[in-house]
C-alpha positions in Angstrom: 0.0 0.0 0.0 2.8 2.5 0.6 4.4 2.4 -2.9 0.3 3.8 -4.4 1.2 6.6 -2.3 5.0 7.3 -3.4 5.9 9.5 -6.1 5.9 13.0 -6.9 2.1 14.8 -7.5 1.1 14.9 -11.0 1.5 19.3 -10.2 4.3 19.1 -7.7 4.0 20.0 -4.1 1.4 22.8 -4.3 -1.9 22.8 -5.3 -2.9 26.2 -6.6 -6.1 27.4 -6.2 -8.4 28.3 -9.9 -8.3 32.0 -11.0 -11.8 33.2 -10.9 -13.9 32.1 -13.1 -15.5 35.3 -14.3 -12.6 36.4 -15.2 -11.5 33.8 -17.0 -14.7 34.1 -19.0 -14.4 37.9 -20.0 -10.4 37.2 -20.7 -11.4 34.8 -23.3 -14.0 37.2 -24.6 -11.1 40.1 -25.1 -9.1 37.5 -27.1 -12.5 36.7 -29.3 -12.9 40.3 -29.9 -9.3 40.3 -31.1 -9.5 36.6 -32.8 -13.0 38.5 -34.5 -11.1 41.6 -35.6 -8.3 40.2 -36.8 -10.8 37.8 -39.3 -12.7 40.8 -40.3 -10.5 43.6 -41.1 -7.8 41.6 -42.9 -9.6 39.3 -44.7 -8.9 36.6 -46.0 -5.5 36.2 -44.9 -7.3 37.0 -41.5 -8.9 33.9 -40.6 -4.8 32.5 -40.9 -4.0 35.9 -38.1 -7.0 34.8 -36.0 -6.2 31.0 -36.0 -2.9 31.7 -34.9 -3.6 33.9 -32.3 -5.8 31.6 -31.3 -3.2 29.0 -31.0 -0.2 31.0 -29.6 -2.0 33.4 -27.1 -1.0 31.9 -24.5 2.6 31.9 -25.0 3.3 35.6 -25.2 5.0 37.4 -22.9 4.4 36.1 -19.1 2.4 33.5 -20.2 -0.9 36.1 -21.0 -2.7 37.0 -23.5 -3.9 39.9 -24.1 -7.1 39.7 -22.3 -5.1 37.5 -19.6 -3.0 40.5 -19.4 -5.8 42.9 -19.3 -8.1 41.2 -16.4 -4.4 40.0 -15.0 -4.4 36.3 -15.3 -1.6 33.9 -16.4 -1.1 30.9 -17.9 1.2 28.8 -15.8 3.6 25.5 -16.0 2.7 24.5 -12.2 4.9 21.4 -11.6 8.0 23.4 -13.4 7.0 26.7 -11.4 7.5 28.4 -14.6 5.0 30.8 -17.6 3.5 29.1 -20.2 5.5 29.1 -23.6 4.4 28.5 -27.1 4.8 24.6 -27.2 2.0 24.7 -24.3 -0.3 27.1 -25.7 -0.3 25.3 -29.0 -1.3 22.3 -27.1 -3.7 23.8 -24.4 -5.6 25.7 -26.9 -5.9 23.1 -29.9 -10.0 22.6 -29.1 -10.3 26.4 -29.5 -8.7 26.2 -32.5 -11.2 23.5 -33.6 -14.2 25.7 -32.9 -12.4 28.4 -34.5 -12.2 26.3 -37.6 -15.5 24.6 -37.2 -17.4 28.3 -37.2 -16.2 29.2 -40.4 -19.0 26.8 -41.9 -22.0 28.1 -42.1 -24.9 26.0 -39.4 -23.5 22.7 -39.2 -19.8 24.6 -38.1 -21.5 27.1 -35.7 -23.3 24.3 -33.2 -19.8 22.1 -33.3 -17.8 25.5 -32.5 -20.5 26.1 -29.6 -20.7 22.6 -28.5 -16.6 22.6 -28.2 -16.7 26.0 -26.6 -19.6 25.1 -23.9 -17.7 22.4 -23.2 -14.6 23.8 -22.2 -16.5 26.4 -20.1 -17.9 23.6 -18.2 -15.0 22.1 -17.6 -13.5 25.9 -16.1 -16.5 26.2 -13.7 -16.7 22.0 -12.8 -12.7 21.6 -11.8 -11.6 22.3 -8.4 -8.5 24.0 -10.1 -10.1 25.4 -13.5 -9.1 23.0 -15.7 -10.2 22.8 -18.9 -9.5 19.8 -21.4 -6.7 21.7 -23.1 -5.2 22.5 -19.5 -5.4 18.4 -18.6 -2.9 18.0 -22.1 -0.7 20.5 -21.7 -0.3 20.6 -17.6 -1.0 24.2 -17.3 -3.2 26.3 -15.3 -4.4 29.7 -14.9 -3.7 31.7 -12.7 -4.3 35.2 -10.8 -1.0 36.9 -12.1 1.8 37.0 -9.0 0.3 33.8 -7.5 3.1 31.4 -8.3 6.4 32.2 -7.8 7.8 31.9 -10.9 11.4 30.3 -11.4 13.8 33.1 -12.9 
């Protein structure tokens, strides 16, 4: 029975409590407004700017986004005690980038894209720590910014 108990925690020693939740929400509504704008005023090679946003939003500077950074969340490595690079927000944000791709058709695209995007949400609000599905993959979290002491 003791070795079931050995080993390291799959997020090291701490557990870090979720950002809020509201938050969260309105955070990933700044970076829809910018994923949106990006699509509309530079179309078509916009829909290529919002996808990648999309994907790498995440790893910019300190791990934020630029809602993150606006509400002040981050995205955070906890078992390495370190910000989220690109690598991870590729991973933790690949469903988003379905539903990004899904809405562009017309109907069929939009319920998937909501579907995918309710999902996640649910996930947020249902974790103890706020972990979505892309969170789970990539071992990430988010945070209120200056909660974790980050590695230098």
């Amino acid at each position: 029975m003791p070795d079931e108990a050995s080993g390291p925690a799959p997020f090291g020693p701490a557990v870090y409590p979720k950002a809020q939740v509201f938050n969260r929400f309105i955070a990933k509504f700044v970076d829809l407004l910018v994923v949106a704008a990006a699509s509309l005023i530079a179309a078509p090679v916009g829909v290529m700017m919002g996808l990648t946003y999309v994907l790498i939003a995440d790893g910019l500077s300190g791990g934020r986004s630029f809602g993150k950074r606006l509400i002040g969340l981050q995205t955070v490595i906890p078992q390495t005690q370190e910000v989220s690079g690109f690598r991870e927000s590729v991973i933790r944000n690949f469903p988003f980038c379905l539903a990004f791709l899904a809405y562009q058709v017309p109907y069929i695209g939009w319920a998937i894209a909501g579907t995918i995007i309710t999902f996640e949400g649910l996930l947020v609000i249902g974790n103890d720590r706020g972990l979505r599905l892309g969170d789970e993959v990539a071992s990430t979290q988010v945070l209120d910014a200056g909660q974790l002491d980050l590695r230098d």
